[in-house]
C-alpha positions in Angstrom: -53.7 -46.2 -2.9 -52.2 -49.7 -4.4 -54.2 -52.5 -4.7 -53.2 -55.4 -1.7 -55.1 -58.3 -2.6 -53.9 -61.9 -3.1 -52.8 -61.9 -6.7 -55.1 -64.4 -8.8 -54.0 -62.7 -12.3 -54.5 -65.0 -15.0 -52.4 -65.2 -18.0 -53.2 -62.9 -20.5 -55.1 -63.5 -23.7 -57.1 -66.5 -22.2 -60.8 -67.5 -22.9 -62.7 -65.5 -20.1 -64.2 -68.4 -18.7 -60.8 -70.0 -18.0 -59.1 -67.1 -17.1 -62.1 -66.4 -14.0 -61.4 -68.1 -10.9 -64.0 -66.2 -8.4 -62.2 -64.9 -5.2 -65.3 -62.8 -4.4 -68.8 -62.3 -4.0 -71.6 -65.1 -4.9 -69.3 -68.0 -6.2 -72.5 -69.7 -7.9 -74.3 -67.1 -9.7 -70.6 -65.2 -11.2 -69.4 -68.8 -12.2 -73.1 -69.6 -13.8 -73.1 -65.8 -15.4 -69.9 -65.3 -17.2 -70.5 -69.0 -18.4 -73.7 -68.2 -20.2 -72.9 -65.1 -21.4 -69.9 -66.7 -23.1 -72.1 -69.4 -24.6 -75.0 -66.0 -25.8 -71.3 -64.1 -26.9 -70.4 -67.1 -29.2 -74.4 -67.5 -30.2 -73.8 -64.5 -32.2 -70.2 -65.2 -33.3 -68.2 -63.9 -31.2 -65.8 -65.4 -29.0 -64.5 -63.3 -25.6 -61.0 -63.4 -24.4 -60.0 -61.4 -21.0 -56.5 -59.8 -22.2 -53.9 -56.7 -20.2 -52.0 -56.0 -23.1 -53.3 -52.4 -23.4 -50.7 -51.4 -26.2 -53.4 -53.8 -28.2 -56.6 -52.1 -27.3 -54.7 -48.7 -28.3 -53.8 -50.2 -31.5 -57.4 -51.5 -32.2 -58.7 -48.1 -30.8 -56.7 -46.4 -33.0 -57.6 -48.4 -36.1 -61.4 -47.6 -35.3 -61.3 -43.9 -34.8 -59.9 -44.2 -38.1 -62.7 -45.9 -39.6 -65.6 -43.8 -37.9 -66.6 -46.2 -35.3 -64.9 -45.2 -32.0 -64.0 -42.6 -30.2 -60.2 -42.3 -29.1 -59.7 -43.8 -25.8 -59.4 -42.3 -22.5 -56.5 -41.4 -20.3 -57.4 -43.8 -17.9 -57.1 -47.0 -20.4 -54.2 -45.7 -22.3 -50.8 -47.1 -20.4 -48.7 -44.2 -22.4 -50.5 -42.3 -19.8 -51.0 -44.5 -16.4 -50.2 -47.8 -14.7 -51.9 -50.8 -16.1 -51.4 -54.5 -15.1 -53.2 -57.6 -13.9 -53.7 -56.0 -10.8 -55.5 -53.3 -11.6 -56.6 -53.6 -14.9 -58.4 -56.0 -17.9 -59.6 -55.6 -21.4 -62.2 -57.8 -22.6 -61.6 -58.9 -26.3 -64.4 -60.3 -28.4 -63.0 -61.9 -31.9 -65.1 -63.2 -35.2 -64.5 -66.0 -36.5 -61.8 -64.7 -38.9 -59.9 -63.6 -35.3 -60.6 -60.0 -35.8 -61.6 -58.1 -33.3 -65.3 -56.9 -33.0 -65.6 -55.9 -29.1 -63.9 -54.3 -26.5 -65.0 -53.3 -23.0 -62.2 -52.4 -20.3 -62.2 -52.1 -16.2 -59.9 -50.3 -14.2 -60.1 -50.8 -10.0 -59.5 -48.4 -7.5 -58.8 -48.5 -3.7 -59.8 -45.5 -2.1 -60.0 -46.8 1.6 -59.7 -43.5 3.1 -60.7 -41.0 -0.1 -63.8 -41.3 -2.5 -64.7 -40.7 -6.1 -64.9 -36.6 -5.4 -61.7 -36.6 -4.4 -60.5 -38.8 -6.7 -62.1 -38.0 -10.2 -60.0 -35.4 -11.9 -56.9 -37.9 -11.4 -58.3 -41.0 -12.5 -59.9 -39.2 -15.4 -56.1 -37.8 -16.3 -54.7 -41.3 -15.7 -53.2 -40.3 -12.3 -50.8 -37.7 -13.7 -50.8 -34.2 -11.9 -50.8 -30.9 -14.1 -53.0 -29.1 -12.5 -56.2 -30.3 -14.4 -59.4 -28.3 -14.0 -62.5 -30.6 -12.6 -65.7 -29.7 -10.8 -67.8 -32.4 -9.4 -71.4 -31.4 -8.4 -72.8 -35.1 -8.1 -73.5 -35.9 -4.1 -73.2 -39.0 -4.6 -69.5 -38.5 -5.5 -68.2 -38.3 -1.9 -70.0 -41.2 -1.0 -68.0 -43.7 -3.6 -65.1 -45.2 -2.0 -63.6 -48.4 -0.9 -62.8 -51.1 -3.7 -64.4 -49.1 -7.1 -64.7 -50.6 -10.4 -64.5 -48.5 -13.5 -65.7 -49.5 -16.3 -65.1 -48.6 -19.8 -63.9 -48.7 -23.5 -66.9 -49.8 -24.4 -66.9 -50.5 -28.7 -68.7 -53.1 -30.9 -68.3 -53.2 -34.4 -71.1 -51.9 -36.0 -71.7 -55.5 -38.2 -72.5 -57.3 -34.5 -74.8 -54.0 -32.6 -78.3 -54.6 -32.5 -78.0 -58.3 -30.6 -77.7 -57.0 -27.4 -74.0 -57.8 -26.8 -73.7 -54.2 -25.5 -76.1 -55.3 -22.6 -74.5 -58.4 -22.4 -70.8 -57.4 -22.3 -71.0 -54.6 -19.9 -72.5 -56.9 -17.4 -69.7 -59.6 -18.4 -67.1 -57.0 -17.2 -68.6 -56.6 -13.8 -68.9 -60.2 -13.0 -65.5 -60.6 -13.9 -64.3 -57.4 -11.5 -66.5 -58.5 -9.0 -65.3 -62.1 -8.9 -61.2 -60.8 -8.8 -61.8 -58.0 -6.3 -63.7 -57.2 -3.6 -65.5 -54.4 -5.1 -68.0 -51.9 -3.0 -69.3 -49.8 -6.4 -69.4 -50.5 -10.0 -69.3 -46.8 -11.7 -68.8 -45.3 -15.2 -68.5 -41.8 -16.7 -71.3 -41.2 -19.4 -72.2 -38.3 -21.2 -75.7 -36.9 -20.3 -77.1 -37.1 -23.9 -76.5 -41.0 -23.5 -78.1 -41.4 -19.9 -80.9 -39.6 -21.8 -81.5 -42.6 -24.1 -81.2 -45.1 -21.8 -77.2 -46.2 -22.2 -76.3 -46.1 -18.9 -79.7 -48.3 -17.6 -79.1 -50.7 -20.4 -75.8 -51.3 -19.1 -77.9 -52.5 -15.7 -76.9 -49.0 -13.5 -79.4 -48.5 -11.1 -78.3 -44.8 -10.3 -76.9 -41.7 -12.3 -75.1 -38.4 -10.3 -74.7 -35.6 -12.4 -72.5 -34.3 -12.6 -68.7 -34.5 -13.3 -67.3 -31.7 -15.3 -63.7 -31.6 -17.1 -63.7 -28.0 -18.4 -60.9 -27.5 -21.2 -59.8 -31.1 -21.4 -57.7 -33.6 -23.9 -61.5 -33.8 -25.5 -62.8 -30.6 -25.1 -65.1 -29.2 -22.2 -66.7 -32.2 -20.9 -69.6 -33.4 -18.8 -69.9 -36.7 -17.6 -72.5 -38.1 -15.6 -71.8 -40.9 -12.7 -73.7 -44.2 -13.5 -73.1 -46.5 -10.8 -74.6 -49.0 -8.6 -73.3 -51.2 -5.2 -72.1 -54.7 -5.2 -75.3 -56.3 -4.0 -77.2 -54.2 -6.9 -74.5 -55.7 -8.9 -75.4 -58.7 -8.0 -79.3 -58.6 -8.3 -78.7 -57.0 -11.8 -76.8 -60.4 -12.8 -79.3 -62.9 -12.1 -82.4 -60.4 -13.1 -80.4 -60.5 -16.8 -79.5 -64.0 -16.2 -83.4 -64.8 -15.7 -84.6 -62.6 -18.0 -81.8 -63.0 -20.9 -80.0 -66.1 -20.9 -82.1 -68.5 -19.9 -83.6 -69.4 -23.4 -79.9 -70.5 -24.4 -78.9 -72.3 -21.2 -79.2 -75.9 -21.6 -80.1 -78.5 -18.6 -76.3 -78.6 -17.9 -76.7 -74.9 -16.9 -80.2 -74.8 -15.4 -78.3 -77.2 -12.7 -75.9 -74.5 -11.6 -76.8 -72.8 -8.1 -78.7 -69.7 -8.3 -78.0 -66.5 -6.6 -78.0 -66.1 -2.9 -76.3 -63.5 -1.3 -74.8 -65.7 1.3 -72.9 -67.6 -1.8 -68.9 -66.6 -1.5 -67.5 -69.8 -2.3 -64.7 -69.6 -4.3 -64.5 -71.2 -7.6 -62.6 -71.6 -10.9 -64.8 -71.3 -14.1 -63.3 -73.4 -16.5 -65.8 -75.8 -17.8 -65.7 -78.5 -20.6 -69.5 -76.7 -21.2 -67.3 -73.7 -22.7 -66.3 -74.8 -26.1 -62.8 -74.0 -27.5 -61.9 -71.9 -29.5 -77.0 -49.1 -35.2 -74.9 -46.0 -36.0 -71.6 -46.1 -36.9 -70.0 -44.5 -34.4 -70.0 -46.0 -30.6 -71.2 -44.7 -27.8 -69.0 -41.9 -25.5 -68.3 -44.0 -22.5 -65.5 -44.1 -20.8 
């Protein structure tokens, strides 16, 4: 079913504090989160821009499966294949110094008022196009996803920035951002089981993982995929447990000032700041 939300699509390409205004959920601790993670992001040299030009993230996708550091992209974030727009859709685009791209991570929303992720999964993984795709989905949990869901994937660093956490960091930045925009009910992504094995999925902050989701004979071969996901107020917890736990060393008193978490926090709020200053292996991990 469509999105039908008030539209509060910034323009594209902007620095993701600016382009967050929070419609949703705890106005105080998103504002505070995607704030400091920006300020951690830049720590490390890279600076994050919130972009829907998905021809872009093809072209960079492209470029890195070339290399040996990605793998190609999914249905789901490839508009040759589905609908993307501000409504439904972001890429997150962290740039070094030299304006190159080093980091990706992409979210997709769903409304699926009166279906669920069961229903729903051999679609979405297909981009929404019908030809009688083969899917089986054994996880329980499946039927019970539905409502607003965020998807969340694309998920690349270059390997000359892994191994500072900005994985952690970035995945977390994507669900502030989809949970500040829309009113989202779960947070979910599709990982492969060998990566819930090592700890992918919990190091992205899911607090849960179905298994399974299978896509015999697809565009990448016989596929499992295993449901990581988590609900809005987990979402929230899982923000200000990182924020504690992560940020805090970089925050100066300016930050420490913000409002903390409480889950009776909705104001809406714009996140621009003058605080926010201008301006492993090789291959990455099969997320989608």
């Amino acid at each position: 079913m469509p999105l039908d939300f008030p539209s509060i699509a910034p323009e594209n390409n902007l620095r993701l504090p600016d382009a967050l205004t929070v419609k949703h959920g705890p106005a105080g601790l998103l504002a505070r989160f995607v704030l400091e993670g920006d300020r951690a992001s830049r720590r490390h040299g890279v600076r994050l821009r919130l972009r829907h030009d998905f021809g872009e993230l093809v072209y960079v996708n492209k470029q890195q499966v070339s290399a040996g550091t990605w793998f190609p992209l999914v249905n789901m974030f490839d508009p040759a294949y589905c609908d993307l727009n501000p409504e439904n859709s972001y890429w997150i685009c962290g740039e070094n110094d030299a304006g190159e791209v080093v980091l990706t991570q992409a979210g997709r929303i769903y409304n699926w008022p009166d279906s669920n992720l069961e229903e729903e999964a051999r679609l979405m993984f297909y981009g929404g196009r019908e030809k009688g795709q083969k899917c089986s989905v054994t996880a329980d949990i499946a039927h019970e996803i539905g409502g607003v869901v965020f998807c969340a994937g694309s998920h690349w660093i270059h390997p000359d920035f892994r191994g500072h956490q900005l994985s952690e960091l970035t995945a977390r930045l994507g669900r502030a951002y989809a949970a500040a925009r829309w009113p989202i009910d779960w947070a979910i992504a599709l990982i492969t089981p060998a990566l819930v094995k090592k700890g992918v999925a919990s190091g992205y902050g899911y607090k849960h993982a179905g298994r399974s989701v299978f896509y015999p004979g697809s565009y990448l071969g016989d596929l499992e995929l295993v449901i990581a996901y988590m609900s809005a107020e987990e979402t929230y917890e899982d923000l200000a447990r990182f924020l504690a736990d992560q940020l805090s060393d970089s925050a100066g008193p300016e930050f420490r000032s913000l409002p903390s978490y409480s889950p009776f926090d909705h104001n809406v709020t714009s996140t621009s700041s003058d605080l926010v200053f201008q301006g492993s292996s090789n291959r990455s991990y099969r997320v989608m």
